[in-house]
N, C-alpha and C positions, 0 to 999 in steps of 0.2 A: 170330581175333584179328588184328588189323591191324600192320603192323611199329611203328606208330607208337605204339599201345597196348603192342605188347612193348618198346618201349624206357624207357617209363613205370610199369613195376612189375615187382615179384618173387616170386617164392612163399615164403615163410618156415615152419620148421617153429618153433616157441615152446622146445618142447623138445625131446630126441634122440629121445624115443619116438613123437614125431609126423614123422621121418624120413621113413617110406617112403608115409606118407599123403601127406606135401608133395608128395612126389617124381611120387606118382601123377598128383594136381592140377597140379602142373607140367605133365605131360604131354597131362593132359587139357585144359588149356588152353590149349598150347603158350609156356607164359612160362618165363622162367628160375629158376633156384634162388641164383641170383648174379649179382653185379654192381651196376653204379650206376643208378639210379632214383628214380623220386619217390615211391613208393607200393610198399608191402608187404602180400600178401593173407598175412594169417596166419592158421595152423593151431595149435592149441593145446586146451588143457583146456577150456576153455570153447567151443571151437566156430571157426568160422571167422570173421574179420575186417579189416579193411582199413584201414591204416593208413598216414596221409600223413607222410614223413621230411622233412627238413632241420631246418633252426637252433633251428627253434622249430614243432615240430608238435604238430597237435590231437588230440586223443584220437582211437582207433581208431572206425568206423565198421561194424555188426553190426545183423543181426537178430531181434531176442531180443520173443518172442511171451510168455514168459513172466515176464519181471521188467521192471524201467524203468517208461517212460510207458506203457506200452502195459497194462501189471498195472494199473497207475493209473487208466487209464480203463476197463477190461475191470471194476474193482472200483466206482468211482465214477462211471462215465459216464453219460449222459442216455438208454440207452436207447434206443426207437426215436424219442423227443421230440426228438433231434440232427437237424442241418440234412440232414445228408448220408444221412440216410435218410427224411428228406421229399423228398430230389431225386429217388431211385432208383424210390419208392414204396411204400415199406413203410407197410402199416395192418394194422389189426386185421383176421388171417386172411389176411394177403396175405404173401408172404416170395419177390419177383420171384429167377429166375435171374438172374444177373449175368456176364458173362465183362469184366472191367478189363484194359484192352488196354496201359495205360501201368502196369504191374504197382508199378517203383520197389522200392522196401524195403516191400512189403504191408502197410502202415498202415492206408490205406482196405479194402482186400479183407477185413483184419481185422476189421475195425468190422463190415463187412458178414456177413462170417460169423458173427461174435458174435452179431449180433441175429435170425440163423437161415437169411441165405441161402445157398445155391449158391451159389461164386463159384470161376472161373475165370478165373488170371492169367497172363498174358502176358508178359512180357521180353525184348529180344533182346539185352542187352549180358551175354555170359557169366561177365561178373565178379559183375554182380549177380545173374544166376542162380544163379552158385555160393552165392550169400551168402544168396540166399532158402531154397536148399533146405535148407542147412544148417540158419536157421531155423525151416522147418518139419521138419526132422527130428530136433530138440531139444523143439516145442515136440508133438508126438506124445510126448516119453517123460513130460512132465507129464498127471496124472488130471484136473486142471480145465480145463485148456488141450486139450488132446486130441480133445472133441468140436468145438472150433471148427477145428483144422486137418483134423478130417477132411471139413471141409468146403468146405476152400484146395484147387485142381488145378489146378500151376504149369504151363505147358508154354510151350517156350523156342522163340523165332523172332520174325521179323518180322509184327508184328501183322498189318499190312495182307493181306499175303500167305495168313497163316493163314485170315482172313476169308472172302477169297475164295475160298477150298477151304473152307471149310468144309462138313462136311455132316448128316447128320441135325439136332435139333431146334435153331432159331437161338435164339443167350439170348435173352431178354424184353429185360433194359435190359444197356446196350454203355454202362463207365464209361472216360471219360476223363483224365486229369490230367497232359497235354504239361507238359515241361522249359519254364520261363520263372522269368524271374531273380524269386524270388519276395521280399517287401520285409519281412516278417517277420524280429524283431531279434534273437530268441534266438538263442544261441550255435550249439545243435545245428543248426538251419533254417543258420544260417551255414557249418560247417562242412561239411554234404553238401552242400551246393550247390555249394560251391566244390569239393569231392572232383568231385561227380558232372559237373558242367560241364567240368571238367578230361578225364574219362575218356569221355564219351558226348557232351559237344555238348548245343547246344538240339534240340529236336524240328522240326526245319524243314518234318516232313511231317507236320505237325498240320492241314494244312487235306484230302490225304489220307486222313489217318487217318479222320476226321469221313467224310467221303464212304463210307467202304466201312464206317463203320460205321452207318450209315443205310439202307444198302444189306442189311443184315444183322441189326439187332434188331429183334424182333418189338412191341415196344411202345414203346420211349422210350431215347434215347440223352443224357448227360449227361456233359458238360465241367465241371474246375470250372477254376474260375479266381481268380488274385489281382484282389481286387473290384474295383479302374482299369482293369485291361486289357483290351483291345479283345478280341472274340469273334473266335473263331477261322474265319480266310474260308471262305465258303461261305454258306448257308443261314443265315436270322435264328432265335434259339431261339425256343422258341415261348411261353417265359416264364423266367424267373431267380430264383432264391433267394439272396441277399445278404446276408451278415454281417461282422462287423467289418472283418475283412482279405481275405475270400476271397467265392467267390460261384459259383452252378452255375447255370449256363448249360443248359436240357432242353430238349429236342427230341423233343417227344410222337408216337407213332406213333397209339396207339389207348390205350384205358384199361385200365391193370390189374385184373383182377377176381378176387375171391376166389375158391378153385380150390371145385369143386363136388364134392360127396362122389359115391363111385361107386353106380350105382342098383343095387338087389337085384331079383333076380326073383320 
């Protein structure tokens, strides 16, 4: 954590019996347990969450695989008929590995495990690590929710770097979704962005990122992006899916094909 991040938040416990948890997490993160700040990672009954202070703050920031929006579309969603799984290449009989290199609060990783795939998520800001694993280790103790996080495997670091070590089998599709000021009005969209801009910055090695993830999926790499903005430098995609506010940018390797049954003797 950088001094400039410790002087921008604190560890709070909610109540006395989340004490020596806080205290740990302090540690492990090296931030304080007091003092002045602008943001408070809180520990509590409910789990872990992040919350912006002064005069007039917004609600805390969490998350929750199990209740909210995410219950909402996990109950009502489109399915594999959603955009963001015609970008990756989900069809009938096909269910690509995915490693999502811009992890964020696992909204997209979710979707994608929902609808059946592998997905490994990446992070390197350890506040939002903390906050994903937390996460998913709430959303392991729900019976319905449970088989999609066992399909989430968070691991923390710098993407790029992880990439190029990588070894054994490389994912199929490498998803991306770099920090940009995105123009979506709702409140929440409002709220993290400005937390999350505040704490991590824009993604300024998104044209990076892109490279070494090209370098490394075996079939299709995919950006998404707020639908105006310019593609992320580098290499042109090699086609686009565009919806109302947003839009995925793919960069095809080879085509997906449905995995083949093993032959008997």
């Amino acid at each position: 954590m950088t001094d400039d991040t410790q002087a921008k938040i604190r560890i709070e416990a909610m109540a006395p019996e989340f004490s020596d948890a806080a205290r740990a997490l302090a540690d492990q993160l090296g931030l304080p347990l007091a003092g002045e700040s602008e943001f408070a990672l809180q520990l509590g009954a409910h789990g872990l969450q992040l919350q912006a202070l002064g005069v007039e703050p917004s609600g805390p920031v969490r998350v929750d695989f199990v209740e909210g929006p995410l219950a909402h579309r996990r109950q009502q969603g489109g399915g594999s008929g959603q955009m963001i799984a015609k970008a990756v290449g989900i069809q009938p009989g096909i269910r690509p590995v995915i490693l999502d290199v811009t992890a964020g609060l696992g909204r997209d990783a979710f979707v994608l495990a929902q609808l059946g795939c592998q997905v490994t998520l990446i992070e390197r800001q350890p506040l939002v690590v903390a906050l994903l694993a937390d996460g998913l280790r709430r959303g392991l103790v729900d019976q319905e929710v449970r088989p999609i996080i066992e399909r989430m495997h968070l691991r923390a670091g710098n993407a790029i770097e992880l990439m190029q070590a990588w070894s054994g089998e490389p994912p199929q599709v490498i998803y991306l979704d770099p920090m940009f000021p995105h123009r979506e009005k709702s409140s929440l969209v409002k709220k993290e962005m400005r937390i999350f801009r505040s704490l991590v910055g824009a993604d300024d090695d998104a044209p990076e990122l892109l490279q070494a993830a090209l370098a490394l999926a075996s079939h299709r790499v995919v950006i998404k992006r707020p639908r105006k903005a310019p593609s992320v430098a580098g290499p042109a995609p090699g086609y686009t899916l565009e919806g109302k506010s947003s839009r995925f940018d793919i960069y095809p390797k080879k085509a997906l094909k449905q995995a083949q049954p093993p032959t008997t003797a």
